[in-house]
C-alpha positions in Angstrom: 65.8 63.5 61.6 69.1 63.1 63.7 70.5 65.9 61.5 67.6 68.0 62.6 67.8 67.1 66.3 71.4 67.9 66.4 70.7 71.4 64.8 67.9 71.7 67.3 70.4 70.9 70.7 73.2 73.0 69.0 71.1 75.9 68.8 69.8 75.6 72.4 73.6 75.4 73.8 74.6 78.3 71.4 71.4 80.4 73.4 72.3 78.9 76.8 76.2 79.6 76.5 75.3 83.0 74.4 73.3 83.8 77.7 75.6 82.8 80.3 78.6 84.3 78.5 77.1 88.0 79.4 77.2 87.2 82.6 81.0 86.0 83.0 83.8 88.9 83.2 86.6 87.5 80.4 89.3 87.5 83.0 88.1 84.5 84.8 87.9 82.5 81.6 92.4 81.9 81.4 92.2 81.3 85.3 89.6 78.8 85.2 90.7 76.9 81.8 94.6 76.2 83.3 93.1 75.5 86.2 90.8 72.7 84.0 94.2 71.9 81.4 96.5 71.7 84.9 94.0 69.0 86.4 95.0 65.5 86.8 91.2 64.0 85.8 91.1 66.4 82.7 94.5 65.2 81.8 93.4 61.3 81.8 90.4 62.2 79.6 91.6 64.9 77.3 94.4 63.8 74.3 97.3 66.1 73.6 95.4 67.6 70.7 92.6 68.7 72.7 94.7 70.8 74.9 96.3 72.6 72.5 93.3 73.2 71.1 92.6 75.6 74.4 96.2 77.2 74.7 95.3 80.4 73.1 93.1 80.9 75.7 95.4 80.7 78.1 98.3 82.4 77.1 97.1 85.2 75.8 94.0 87.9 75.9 90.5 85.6 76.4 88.2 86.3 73.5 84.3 85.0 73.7 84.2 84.3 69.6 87.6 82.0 70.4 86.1 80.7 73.1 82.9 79.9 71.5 84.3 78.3 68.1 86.1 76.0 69.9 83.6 75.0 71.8 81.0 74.2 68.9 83.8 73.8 66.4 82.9 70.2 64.2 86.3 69.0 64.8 85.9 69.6 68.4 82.6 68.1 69.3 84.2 64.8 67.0 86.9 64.3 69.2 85.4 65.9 72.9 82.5 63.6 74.1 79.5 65.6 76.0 81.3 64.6 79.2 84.4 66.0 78.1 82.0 69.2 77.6 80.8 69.4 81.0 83.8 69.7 82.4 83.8 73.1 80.6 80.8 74.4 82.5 82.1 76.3 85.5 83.7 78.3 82.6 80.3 79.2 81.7 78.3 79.8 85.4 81.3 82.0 86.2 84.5 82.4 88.2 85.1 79.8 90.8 88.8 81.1 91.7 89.0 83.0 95.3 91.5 85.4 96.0 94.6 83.7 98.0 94.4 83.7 101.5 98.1 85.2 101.6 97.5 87.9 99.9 94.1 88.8 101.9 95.8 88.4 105.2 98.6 91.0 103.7 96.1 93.5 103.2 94.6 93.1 106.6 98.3 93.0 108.0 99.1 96.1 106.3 95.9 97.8 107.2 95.9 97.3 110.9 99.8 99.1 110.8 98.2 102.2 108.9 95.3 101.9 111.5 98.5 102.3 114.6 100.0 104.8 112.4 96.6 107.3 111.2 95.7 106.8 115.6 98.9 108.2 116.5 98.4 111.1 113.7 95.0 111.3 115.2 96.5 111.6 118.5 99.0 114.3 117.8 96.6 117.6 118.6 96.5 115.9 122.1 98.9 118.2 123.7 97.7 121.4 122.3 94.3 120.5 123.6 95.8 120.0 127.1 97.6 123.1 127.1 93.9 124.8 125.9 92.3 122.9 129.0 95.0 123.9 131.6 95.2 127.6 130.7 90.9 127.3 129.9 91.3 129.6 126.5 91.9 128.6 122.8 94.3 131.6 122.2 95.6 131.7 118.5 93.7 128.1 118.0 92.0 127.8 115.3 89.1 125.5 114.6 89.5 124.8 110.9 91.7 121.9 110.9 89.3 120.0 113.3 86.3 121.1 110.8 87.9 119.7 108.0 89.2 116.4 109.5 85.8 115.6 110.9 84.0 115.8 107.6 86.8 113.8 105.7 86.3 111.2 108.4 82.6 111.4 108.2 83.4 111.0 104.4 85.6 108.1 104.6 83.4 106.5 107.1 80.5 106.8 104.5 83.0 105.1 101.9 83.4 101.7 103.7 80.0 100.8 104.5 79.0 97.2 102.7 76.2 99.2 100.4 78.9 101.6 99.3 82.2 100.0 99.3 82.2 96.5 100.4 85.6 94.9 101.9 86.6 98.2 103.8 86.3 97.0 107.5 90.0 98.7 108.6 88.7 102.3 106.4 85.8 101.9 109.0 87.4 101.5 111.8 90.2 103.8 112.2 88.0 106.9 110.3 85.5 105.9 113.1 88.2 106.7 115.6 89.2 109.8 113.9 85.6 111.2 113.7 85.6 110.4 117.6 88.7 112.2 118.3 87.7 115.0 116.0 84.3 115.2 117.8 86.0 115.4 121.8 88.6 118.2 119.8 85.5 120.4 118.9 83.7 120.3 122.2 86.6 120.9 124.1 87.1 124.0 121.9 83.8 125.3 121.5 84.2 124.8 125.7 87.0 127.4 125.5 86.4 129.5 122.6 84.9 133.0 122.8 81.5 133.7 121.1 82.5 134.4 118.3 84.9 131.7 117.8 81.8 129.4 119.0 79.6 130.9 116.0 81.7 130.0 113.4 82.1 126.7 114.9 78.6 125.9 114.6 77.9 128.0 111.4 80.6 125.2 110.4 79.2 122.1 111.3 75.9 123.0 110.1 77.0 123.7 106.5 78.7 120.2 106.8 75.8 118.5 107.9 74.3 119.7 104.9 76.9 119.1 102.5 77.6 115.8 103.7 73.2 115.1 103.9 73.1 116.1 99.9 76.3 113.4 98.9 74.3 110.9 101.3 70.9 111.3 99.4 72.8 111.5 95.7 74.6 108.0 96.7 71.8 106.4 98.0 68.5 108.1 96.1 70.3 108.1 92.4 73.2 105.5 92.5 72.4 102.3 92.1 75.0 99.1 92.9 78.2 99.6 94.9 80.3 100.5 91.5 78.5 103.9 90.4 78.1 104.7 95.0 82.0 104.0 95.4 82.5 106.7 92.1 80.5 109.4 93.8 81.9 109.0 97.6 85.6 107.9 96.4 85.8 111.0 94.4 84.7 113.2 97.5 87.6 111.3 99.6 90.3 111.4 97.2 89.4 115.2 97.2 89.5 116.0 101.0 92.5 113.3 101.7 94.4 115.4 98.6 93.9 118.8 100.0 94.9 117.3 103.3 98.1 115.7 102.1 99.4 119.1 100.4 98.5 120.9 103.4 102.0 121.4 104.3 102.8 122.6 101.4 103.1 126.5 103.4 105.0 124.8 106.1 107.5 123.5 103.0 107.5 127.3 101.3 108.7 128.5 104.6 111.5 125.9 104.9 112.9 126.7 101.5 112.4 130.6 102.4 114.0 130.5 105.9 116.7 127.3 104.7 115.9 126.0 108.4 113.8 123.3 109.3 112.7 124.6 112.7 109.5 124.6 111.8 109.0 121.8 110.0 108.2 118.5 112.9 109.9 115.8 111.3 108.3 113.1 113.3 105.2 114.1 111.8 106.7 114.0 108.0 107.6 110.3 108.7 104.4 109.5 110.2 102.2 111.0 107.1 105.0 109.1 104.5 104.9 106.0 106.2 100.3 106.8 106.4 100.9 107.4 103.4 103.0 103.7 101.8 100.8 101.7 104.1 97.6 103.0 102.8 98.8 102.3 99.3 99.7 99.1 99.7 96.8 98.4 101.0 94.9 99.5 97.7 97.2 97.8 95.5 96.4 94.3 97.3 93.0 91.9 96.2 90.7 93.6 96.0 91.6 96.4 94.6 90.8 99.8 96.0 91.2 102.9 93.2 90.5 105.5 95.8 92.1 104.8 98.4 95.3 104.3 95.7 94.9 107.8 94.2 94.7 110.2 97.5 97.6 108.1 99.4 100.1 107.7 96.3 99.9 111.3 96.2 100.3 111.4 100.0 103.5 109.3 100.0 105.0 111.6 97.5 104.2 114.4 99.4 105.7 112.8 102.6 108.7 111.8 100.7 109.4 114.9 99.5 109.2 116.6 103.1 111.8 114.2 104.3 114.0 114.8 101.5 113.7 118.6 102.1 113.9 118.4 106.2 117.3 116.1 105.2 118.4 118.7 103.6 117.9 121.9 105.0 119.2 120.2 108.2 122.7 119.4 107.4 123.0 122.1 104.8 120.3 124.8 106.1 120.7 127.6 108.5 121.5 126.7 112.5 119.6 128.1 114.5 119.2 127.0 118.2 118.5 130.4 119.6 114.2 130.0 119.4 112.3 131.9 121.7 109.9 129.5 124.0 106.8 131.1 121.5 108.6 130.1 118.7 109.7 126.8 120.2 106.0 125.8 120.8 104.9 126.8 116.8 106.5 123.7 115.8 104.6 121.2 118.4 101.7 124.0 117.6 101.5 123.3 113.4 102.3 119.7 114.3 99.0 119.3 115.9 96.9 120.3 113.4 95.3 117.7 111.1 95.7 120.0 108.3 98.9 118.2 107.9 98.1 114.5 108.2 95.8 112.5 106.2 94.9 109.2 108.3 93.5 107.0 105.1 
């Protein structure tokens, strides 16, 4: 009868553990056990040989089979009493390790500086907008930029909500102050702009508000858990932000053809590598943010590469101070746009 019993208990902590085992990701299984082998109680209870007995676990790749023959292994249940086996059951519930606080307040350090540096990119247009308010007409203006920064903020905005992509609070914020800015940029030139340039503003915005209404209702309607929601709106992002980043891309072709950097606003370079680095950073730090990584890695090799070629083509290109007062403004002009800056 005791043989039977014992077969009867081993097979309901084989189904318990078998069921609780789905549950746990492996990678909390090494973090947990040295945490249990480094512990000063386990220590006192636990011989030498027991130990050992859990050091493939932790120096290498955690496997469940490993995992589970040592836990029902006869040798092992001879020598580890059932209270030496509960010590192994926060193993089984699941990871009880929280990311350091260091490295969370990094993340939040670092994000708050890209939040300074994406407001000042966010900023930039400013002076063209008060030249288009004290002369009351758009001119050359074009809307575009503004159009496209306003739905990649919308975008992004989307992206850090809790049901999308939780721990995002800074992607929030400072996309919340760019879709603001962007907003007072396109009333202010719809004010100004002729008929026509008014149409296409709204023609615009409407096929926006549709496009960004259909990724809203496949998110929410056929996506299910923040995972497969981040994949649909992180995709969209990377996207925009990418197109956004390589923007000066024509700015770059000119540099190379003309050997001068007159119209290439270094300021503006630095701030979109340094948007750029921070942004990464931040993404590389617990917890983890693939899409944020992807566009902004790609952004600070787009920004390094600008600097490299306005280092250049400054001490080695073409001089030329003689610039009309037109072609002096082009420079603050193409600065401006947001074409050229991606703030996340």
């Amino acid at each position: 009868m005791p043989r039977v019993q014992d077969s009867t208990n081993r097979d309901k902590i084989r189904k318990h553990a078998e069921e609780e085992f789905k549950r746990v990701d492996n990678l909390y299984f090494s973090a947990w056990l040295k945490h249990v082998c480094d512990s000063t109680i386990l220590k006192k209870e636990l011989r030498i040989a027991d130990i050992r007995l859990m050091e493939p676990l932790i120096k290498g790749p955690t496997s469940m089979d490993y995992l589970w023959n040592v836990y029902h292994t006869t040798i092992l249940k001879k020598e580890i009493s059932i209270a030496h086996i509960r010590l192994m059951e926060p193993l089984i519930k699941g990871p009880t390790e929280k990311p350091s606080i260091t490295m969370s307040t990094a993340r939040t350090v670092i994000g708050i500086i890209g939040n300074v540096i994406s407001f000042g990119l966010f900023f930039s247009p400013a002076p063209t907008f008060y030249k288009i308010i004290k002369k009351k007409d758009v001119e050359e203006f074009k809307p575009d930029p503004y159009l496209a920064t306003l739905l990649n903020c919308a975008f992004w905005v989307f992206y850090g909500l809790p049901f999308v992509h939780p721990n995002s609070l800074l992607v929030v914020t400072i996309n919340g102050v760019g879709l603001l800015f962007e907003v007072v940029y396109l009333a202010l030139f719809f004010t100004y702009a002729t008929n026509k340039g008014r149409k296409k503003v709204l023609y615009w915005l409407l096929a926006e508000a549709v496009f960004f209404g259909v990724i809203i209702g496949v998110t929410l309607g056929l996506r299910h858990g923040t995972h497969d929601r981040s994949l649909v709106v992180g995709i969209v992002c990377d996207i925009f932000n990418i197109l956004m980043y390589i923007s000066p891309l024509t700015i770059m072709a000119q540099v190379i053809r003309t050997k001068s950097v007159k119209y290439m606003p270094f300021w503006l370079s630095l701030a979109n590598f340094l948007n750029g680095v921070c942004w990464t950073s931040y993404a590389l730090l617990h917890p983890f943010d693939l899409y944020v990584l992807i566009s902004n890695s790609i952004g600070s090799v787009s920004g390094l590469v600008q600097l490299i070629l306005f280092a250049y083509y400054y001490f080695f290109g073409v001089k030329d101070d003689s610039t009309t007062e037109n072609d002096a403004s082009k420079p603050t002009e193409n600065a401006s746009k947001p074409t050229d800056i991606s703030p996340v």
